[in-house]
C-alpha positions as CSV (number, residue, x, y, z in Angstrom):
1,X,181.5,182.6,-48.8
2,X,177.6,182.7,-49.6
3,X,176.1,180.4,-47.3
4,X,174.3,177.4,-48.8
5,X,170.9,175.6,-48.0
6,X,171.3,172.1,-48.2
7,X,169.2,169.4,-46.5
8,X,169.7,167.2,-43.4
9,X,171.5,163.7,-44.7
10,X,169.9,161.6,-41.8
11,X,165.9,163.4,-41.9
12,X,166.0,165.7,-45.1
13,X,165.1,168.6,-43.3
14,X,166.5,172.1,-45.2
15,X,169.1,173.6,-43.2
16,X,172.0,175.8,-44.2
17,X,175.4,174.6,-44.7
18,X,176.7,177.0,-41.8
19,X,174.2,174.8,-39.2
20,X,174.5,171.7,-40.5
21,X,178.7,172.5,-40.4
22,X,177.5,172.4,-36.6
23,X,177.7,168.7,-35.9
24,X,181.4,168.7,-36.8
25,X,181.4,169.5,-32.6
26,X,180.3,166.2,-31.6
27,X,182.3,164.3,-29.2
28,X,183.4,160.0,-30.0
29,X,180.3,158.7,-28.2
30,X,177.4,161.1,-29.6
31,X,179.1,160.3,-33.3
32,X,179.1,156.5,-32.4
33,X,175.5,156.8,-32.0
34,X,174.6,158.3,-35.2
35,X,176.7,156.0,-37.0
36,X,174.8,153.5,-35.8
37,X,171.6,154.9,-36.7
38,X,172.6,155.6,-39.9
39,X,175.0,153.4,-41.5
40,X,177.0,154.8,-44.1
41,X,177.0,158.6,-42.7
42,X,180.0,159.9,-41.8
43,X,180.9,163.1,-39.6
44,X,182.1,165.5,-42.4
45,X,178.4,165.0,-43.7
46,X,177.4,167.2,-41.3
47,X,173.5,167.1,-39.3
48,X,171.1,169.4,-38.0
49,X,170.8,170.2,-34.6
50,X,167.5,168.5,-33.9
51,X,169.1,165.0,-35.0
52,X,172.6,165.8,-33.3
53,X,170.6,166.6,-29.8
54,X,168.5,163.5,-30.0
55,X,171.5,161.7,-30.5
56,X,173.0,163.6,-27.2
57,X,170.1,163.0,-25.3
58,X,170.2,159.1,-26.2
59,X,173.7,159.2,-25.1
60,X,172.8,160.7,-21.8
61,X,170.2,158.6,-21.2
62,X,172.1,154.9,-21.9
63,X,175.6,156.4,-19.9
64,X,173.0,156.7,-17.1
65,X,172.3,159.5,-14.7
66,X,175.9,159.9,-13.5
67,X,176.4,161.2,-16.8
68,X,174.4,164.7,-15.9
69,X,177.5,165.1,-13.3
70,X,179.9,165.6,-16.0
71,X,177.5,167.3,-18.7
72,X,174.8,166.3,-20.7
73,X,177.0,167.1,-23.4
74,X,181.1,167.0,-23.4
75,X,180.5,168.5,-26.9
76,X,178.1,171.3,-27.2
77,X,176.6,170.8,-31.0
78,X,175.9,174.5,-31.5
79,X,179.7,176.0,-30.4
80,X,182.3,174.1,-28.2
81,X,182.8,172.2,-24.9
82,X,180.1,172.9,-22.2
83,X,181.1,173.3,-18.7
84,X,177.9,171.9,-17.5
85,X,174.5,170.3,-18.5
86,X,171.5,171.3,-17.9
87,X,168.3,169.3,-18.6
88,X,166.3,170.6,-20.9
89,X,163.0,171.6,-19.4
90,X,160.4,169.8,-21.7
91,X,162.8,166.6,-20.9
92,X,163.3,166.5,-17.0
93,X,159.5,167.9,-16.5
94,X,158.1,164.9,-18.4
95,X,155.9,167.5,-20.7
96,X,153.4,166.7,-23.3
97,X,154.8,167.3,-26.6
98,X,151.7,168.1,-28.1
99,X,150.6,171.6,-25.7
100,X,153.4,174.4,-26.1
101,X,150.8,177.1,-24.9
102,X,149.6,178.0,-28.0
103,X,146.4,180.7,-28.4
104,X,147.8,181.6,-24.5
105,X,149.0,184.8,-23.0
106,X,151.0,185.0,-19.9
107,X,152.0,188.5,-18.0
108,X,155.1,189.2,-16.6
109,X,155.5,191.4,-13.7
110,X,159.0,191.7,-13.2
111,X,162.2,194.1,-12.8
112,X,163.1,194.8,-16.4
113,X,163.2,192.7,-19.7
114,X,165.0,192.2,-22.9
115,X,163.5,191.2,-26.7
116,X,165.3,187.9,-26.5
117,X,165.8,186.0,-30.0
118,X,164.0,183.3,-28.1
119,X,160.8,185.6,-28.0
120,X,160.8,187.3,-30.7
121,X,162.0,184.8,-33.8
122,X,161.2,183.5,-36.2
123,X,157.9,185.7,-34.8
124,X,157.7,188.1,-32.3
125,X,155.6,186.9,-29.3
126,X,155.6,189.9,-27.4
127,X,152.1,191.5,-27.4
128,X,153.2,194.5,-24.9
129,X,155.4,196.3,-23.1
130,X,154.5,198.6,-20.1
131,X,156.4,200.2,-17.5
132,X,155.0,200.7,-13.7
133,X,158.1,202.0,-12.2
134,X,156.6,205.7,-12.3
135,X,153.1,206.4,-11.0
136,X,152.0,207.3,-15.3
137,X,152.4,204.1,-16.8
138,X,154.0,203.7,-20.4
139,X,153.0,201.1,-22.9
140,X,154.1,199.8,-26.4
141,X,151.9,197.3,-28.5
142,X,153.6,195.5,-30.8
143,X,152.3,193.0,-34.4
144,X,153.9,189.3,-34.3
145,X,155.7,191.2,-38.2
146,X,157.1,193.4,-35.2
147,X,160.2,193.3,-34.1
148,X,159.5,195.1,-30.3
149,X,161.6,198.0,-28.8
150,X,161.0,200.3,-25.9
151,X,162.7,202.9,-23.8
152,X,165.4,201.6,-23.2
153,X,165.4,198.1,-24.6
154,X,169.1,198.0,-24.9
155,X,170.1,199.0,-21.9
156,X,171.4,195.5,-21.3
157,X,171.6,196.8,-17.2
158,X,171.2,194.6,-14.6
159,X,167.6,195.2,-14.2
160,X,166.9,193.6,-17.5
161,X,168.1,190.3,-16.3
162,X,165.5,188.8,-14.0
163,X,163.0,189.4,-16.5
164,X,164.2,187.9,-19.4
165,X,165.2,184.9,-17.8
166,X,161.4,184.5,-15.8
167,X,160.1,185.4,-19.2
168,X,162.5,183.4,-21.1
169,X,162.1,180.2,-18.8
170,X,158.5,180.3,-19.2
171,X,157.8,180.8,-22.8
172,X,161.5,181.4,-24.7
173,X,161.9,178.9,-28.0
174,X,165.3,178.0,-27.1
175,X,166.1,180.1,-30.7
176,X,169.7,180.1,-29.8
177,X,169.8,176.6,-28.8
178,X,167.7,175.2,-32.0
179,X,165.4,175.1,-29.5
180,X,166.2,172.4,-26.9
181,X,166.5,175.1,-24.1
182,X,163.3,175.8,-24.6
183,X,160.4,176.4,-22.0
184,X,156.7,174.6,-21.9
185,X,154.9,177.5,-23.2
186,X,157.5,178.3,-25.9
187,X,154.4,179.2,-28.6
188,X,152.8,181.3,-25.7
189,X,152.0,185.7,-26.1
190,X,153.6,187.6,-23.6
191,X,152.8,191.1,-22.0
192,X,155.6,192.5,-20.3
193,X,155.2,194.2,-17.2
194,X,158.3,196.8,-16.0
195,X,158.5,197.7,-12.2
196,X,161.8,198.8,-12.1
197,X,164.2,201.6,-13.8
198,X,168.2,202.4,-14.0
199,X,169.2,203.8,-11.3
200,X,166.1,203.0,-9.1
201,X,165.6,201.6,-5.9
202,X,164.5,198.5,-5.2
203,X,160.8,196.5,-5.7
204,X,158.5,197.5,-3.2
205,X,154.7,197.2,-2.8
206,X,153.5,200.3,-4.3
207,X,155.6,199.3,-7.8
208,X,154.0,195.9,-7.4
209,X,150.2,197.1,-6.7
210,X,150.9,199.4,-9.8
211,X,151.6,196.6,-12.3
212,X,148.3,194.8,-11.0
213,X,146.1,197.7,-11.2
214,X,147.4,198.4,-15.0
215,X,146.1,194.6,-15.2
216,X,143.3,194.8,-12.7
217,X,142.3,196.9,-15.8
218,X,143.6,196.0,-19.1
219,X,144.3,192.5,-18.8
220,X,141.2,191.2,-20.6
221,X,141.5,193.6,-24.0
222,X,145.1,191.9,-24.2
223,X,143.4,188.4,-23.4
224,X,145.9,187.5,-20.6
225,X,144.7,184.1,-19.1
226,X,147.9,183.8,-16.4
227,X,150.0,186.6,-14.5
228,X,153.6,185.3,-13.5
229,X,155.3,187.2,-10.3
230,X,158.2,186.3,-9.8
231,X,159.1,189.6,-7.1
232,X,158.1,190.3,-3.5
233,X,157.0,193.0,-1.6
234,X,158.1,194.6,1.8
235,X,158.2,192.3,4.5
236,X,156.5,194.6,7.1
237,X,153.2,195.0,5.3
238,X,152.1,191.0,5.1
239,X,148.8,192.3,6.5
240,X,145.4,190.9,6.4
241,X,143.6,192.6,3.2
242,X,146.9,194.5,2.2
243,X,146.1,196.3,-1.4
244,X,148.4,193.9,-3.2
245,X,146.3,190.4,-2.2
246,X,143.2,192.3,-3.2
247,X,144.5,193.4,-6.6
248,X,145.6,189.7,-6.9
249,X,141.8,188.7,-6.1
250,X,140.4,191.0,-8.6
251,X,142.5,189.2,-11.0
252,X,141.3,185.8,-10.1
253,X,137.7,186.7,-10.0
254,X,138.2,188.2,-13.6
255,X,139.5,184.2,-14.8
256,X,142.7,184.9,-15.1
257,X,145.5,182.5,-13.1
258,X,148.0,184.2,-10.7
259,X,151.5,182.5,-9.9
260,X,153.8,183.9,-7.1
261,X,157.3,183.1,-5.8
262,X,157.6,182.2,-2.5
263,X,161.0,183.2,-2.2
264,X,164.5,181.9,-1.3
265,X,165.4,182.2,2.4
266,X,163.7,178.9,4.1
267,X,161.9,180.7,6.7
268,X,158.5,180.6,8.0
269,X,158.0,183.9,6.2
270,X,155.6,185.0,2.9
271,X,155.5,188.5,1.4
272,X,153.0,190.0,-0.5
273,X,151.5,188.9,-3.2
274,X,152.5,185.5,-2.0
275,X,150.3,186.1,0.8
276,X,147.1,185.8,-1.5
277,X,145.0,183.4,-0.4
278,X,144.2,182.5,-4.2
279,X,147.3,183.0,-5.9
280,X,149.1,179.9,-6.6
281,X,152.3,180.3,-4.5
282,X,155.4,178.2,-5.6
283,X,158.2,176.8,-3.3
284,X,161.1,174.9,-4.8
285,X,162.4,171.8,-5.0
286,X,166.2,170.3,-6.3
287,X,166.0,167.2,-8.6
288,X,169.7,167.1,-8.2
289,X,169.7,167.8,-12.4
290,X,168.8,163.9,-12.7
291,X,165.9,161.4,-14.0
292,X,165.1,159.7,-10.7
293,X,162.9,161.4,-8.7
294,X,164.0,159.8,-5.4
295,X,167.2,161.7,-5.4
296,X,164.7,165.3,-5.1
297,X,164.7,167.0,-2.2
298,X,163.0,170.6,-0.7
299,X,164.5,173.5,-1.9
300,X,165.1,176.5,1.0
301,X,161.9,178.2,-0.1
302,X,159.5,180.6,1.9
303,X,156.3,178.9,3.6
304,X,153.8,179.4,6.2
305,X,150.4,180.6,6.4
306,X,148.1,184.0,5.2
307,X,146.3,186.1,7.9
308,X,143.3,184.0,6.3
309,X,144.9,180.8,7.2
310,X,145.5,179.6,4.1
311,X,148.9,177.3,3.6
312,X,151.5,178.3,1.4
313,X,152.8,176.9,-0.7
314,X,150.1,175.2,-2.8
315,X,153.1,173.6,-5.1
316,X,156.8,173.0,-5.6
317,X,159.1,172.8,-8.6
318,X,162.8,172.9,-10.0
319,X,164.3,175.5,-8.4
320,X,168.0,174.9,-9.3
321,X,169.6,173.9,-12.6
322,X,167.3,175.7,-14.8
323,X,168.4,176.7,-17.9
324,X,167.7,180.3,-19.0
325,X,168.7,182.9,-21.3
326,X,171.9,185.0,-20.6
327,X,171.4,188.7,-21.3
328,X,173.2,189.7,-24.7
329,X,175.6,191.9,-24.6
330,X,176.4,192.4,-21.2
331,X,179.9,191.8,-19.4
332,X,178.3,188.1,-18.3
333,X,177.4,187.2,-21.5
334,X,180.6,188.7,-23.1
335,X,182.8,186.4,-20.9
336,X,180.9,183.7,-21.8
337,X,182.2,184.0,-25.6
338,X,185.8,184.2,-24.6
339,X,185.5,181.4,-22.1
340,X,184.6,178.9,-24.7
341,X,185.9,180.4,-27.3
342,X,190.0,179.5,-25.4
343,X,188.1,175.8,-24.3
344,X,187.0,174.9,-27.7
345,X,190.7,175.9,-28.7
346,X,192.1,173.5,-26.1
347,X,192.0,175.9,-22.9
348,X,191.2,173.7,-19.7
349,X,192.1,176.9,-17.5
350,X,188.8,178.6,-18.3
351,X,186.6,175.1,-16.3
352,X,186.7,176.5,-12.8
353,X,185.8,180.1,-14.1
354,X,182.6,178.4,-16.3
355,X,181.7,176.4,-13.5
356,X,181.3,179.4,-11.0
357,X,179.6,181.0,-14.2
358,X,177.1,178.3,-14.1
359,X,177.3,178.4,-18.2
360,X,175.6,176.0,-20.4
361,X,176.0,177.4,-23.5
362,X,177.8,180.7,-24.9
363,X,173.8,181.9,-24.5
364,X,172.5,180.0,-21.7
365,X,173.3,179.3,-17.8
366,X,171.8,177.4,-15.2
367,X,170.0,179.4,-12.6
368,X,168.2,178.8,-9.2
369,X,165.2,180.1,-7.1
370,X,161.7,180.1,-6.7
371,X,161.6,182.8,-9.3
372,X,162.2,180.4,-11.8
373,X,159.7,177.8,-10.2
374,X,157.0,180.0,-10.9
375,X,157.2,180.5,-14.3
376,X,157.7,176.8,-14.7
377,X,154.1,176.6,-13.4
378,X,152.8,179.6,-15.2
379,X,154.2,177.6,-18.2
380,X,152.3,174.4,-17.3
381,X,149.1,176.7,-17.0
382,X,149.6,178.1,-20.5
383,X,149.7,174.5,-21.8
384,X,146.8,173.5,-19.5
385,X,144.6,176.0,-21.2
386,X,145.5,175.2,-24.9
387,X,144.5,171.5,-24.0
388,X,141.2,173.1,-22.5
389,X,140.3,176.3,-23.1
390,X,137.5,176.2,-20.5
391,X,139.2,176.4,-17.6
392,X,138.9,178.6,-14.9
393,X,141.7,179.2,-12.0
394,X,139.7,177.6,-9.1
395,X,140.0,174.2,-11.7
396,X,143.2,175.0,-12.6
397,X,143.8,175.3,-9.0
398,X,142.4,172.1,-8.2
399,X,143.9,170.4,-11.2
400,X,147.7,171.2,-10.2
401,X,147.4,170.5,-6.6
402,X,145.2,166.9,-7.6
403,X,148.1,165.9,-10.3
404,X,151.0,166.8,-8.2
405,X,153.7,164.2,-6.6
406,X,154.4,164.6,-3.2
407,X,158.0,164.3,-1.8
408,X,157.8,161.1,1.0
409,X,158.6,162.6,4.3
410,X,158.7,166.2,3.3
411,X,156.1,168.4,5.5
412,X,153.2,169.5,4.2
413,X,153.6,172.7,4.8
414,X,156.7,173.3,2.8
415,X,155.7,171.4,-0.1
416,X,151.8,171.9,-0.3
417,X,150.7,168.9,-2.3
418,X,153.8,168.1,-3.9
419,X,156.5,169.0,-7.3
420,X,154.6,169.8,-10.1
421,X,153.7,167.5,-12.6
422,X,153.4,168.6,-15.8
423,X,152.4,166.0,-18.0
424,X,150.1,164.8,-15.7
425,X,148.5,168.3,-15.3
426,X,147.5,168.9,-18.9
427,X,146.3,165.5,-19.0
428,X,144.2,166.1,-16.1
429,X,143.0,169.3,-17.9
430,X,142.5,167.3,-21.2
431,X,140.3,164.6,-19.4
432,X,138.1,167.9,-17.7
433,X,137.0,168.7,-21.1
434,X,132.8,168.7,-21.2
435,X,132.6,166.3,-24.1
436,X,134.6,163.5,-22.4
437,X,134.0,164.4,-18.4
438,X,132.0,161.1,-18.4
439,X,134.6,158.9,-18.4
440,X,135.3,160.0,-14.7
441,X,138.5,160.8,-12.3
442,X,140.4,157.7,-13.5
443,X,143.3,158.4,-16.2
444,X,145.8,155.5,-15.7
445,X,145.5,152.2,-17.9
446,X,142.9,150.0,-15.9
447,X,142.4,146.3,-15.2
448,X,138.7,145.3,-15.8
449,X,137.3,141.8,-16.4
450,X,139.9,140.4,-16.8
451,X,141.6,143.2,-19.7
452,X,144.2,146.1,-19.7
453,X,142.1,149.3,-20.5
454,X,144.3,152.3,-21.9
455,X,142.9,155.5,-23.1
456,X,144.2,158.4,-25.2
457,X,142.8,161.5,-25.6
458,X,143.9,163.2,-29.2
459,X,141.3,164.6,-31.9
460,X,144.0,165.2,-34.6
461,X,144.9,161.4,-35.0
462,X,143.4,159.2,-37.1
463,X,144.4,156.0,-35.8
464,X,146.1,155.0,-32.6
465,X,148.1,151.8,-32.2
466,X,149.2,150.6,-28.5
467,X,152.9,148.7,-28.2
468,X,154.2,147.2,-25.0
469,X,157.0,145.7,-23.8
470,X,154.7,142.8,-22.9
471,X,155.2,140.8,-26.5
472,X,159.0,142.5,-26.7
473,X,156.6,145.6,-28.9
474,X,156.2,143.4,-31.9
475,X,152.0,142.8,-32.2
476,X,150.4,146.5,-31.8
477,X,146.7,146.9,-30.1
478,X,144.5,148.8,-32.2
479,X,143.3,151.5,-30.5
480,X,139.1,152.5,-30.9
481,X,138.0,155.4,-31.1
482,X,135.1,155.4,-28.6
483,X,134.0,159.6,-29.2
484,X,135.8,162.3,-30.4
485,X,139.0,162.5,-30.0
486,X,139.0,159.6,-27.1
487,X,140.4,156.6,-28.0
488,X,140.8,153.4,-26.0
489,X,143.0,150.0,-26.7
490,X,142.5,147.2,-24.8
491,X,145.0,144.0,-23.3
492,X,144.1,140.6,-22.2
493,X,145.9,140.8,-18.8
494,X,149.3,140.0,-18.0
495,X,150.9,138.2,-15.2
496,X,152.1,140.0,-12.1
497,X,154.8,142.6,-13.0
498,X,156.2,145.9,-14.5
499,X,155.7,146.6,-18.2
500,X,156.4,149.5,-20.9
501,X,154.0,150.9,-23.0
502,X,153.6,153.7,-25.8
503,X,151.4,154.5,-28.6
504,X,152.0,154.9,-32.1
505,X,150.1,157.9,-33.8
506,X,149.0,157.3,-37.7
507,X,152.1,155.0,-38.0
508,X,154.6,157.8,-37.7
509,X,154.3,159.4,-34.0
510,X,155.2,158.0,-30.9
511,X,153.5,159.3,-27.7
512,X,154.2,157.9,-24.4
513,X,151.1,158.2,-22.2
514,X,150.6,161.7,-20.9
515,X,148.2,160.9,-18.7
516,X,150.5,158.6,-16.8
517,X,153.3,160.0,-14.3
518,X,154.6,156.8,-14.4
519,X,157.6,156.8,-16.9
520,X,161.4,155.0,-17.7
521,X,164.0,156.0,-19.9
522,X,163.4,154.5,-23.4
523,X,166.4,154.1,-25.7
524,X,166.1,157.2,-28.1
525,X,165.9,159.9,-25.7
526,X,163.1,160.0,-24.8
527,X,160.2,158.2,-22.4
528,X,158.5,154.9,-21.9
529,X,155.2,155.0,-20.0
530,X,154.6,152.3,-17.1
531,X,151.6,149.8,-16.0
532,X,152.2,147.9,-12.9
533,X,150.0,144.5,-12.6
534,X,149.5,143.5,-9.8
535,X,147.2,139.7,-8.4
């Protein structure tokens, strides 16, 4: 049977009839809500996977957090029954729609990688491929028409793994997921840096210092702007001036952002090139897979201090129930097929064995460790530097630690200044921009002379509306645009208490304030910002 393009019945977008057949997975209470969203649409109508996941994530969101405990979806839209659910990244970060890390490239030093469908369609992202693991480097440059293969591309050994997943948690579309596993930087170029071979040994320094020399020296042709590192060294040689900290230097000094790992083990130990004193060095945290942020605690990540005296880490992030791309093809990914393949046919047996599999998806599973906080914060970067092209890593720097939240009661030195904060980030990074660094440090809504001041910052709108929870959203506050790009809308003050806000873009774009940390719920899965009055 030919496959036929049809069109979405509930937002018209073209979609074939195979994916739109895709919503006839949909559990009682995820079809409930699109009846009621659409009146008159029935099940065997079929939808496409962007309207059945908003209608998940609305689900999720009214059930309430203890929901994530049982799966953000009992039906998985794109195959069967999920054993668990993962929040997707954009979601539980609190990220600003509008940067995906576009005109960015990150580098990957890592073990191994894999062309992922999530990199390389419906373009290929991949900009190059080199291989360290022998003292003569190999490279491969590759066209975005491209698709990119190597020496051994299809291995699919186990050395492949941890770099398509720090790779894939960074920038990867979510193309398997119609793209709500996706990462930050998901329109980001990558250059892929191998340290590792079948059949070698394991990482060491000398594999390490050879990816950042290769960098040290081409990293500015390929117009790399942030260098992930998600591996460590060896442990005896955290010296004072070792070769990899200065390689990582060089980097810096050339304007280009490093991100390290701290590692896993909780000790009061750091291993090159975590040890640099101006890398950005990431512990972990566990946000228990859930919306409230008083439920986070520390992961067991590395910390301490360099023989410099500099404290690491600088930053902590999600650590544990990341979702990443599974390796294709391999005995993992394999089982994963079968597994819901027998539960979508009515197998409970399989539960336990998806569980200990950590499986999201037939494509994606939930993974933990610092090496997957760091490309979280490599991804933040990417979408920092597409708001503001100017920046350099000592404001970058400065920008992440300023915008981060700390955990209450966690120590300093295990935390730095606190989880990452995405949103808040790029908006920080946005507000740095020359042309609108006058209107100072202060990004949250304001209370002057006795009025509310908000302020947006988009150049591609061409008029902004403010609604609030303050007149139950019905009478907007036209927003004025007060320079390029900046627009502000003002409030007669309220009395004493907790309201919503959100602005409307040219009638047909909601935006909840990116500038603002502050956030709730809203009711169509998605976020509200906050504005506390206060006497």
């Amino acid at each position: 049977m030919v496959d036929q393009e049809k069109s979405c019945p509930l937002c018209n977008r073209p979609i074939s009839d195979k994916v739109l057949a895709e919503a006839r997975w949909m559990d009682p209470e995820v079809l409930a809500e699109i009846e009621k969203r659409h009146p008159g649409w029935h099940q065997l109508d079929g939808a496409c996977p962007a309207c059945v996941q908003e209608a998940l994530l609305i689900t999720l969101l009214k059930e309430g957090e203890a929901a994530l405990h049982d799966g953000i979806q009992s039906v998985w839209p794109l195959d069967a029954e999920a054993a668990f659910g993962a929040l997707p990244t954009p979601l539980r970060m609190h990220a600003d729609p509008r940067f995906t890390g576009r005109g960015v490239t990150i580098a990957f030093i890592d073990s191994g990688f894999y062309p992922h469908p999530d990199l390389i369609q419906p373009r290929n992202r991949i900009k190059a491929w080199v291989d360290v693991s022998l003292p003569r480097a190999r490279s491969r440059r590759f066209t975005p028409d491209q698709v990119p293969k190597w020496p051994g591309w299809d291995d699919r050994e186990a050395y492949q793994w941890h770099g398509l997943m720090t790779s894939g948690v960074a920038a990867g579309n979510g193309w398997l997921s119609h793209g709500l596993y996706r990462g930050l930087a998901s329109d980001a170029e990558l250059v892929l840096i191998q340290i590792l071979r079948t059949g070698a040994g394991r990482i060491n320094n000398e594999s390490i210092l050879r990816a950042l020399r290769w960098l040290n020296r081409n990293a500015i042709k390929l117009g790399v702007r942030v260098v992930n590192i998600s591996v460590g060294g060896d442990r005896d040689r955290a010296t004072a001036g070792n070769p990899l900290d200065e390689a990582v230097q060089r980097l810096i000094h050339q304007g280009i952002a490093v991100v390290c790992a701290a590692g896993n083990e909780g000790h009061r130990l750091l291993v090159p090139p975590a040890t640099a004193p101006m890398a950005l060095t990431i512990g972990g945290i566990d946000d228990k897979n859930v919306f409230n942020h008083h439920e986070m605690e520390l992961w067991h990540s590395n910390y301490g201090q360099t023989m410099e005296g500099a404290s690491k880490p600088e930053l902590v992030a999600p650590s544990i129930w990341v979702a990443a791309p599974m390796l294709p093809g391999t005995p993992t990914a394999n089982e994963a097929a079968e597994l819901f393949a027998k539960r979508a046919a009515g197998d409970d047996s399989v539960n336990e064995r998806m569980a200990a599999q950590k499986l999201v998806t037939p494509h994606y599973q939930h993974v933990d460790g610092t090496s997957f906080a760091a490309p979280l914060t490599s991804s933040v970067i990417a979408c920092m530097l597409e708001a503001n092209p100017e920046l350099d890593p000592i404001h970058i720097r400065t920008l992440l630690k300023a915008s981060a939240d700390p955990i209450p009661g966690a120590p300093h030195e295990r935390q730095g200044s606190g989880v990452l904060e995405a949103g808040q980030a790029v908006a920080f990074a946005v507000w740095r921009r020359p042309d609108i660094i006058h209107l100072g440090q202060q990004l949250l809504p304001r209370k002057r002379n006795g009025f509310l001041h908000f302020y947006l910052y988009d150049p591609t709108a061409a008029k902004v509306q403010l609604f609030g929870s303050w007149n139950d959203w019905k009478e907007p506050v036209d927003a004025e645009r007060i320079e390029h790009g900046v627009w502000k809308a003002v409030q007669p003050t309220l009395p004493p208490g907790r309201y919503f806000y959100k602005f409307l873009l040219d009638d047909s774009r909601w935006l909840d304030d990116p500038a603002n940390p502050h956030k709730a719920p809203d009711e169509n899965g998605f976020f509200n910002s906050i504005v506390t009055v206060t006497e």
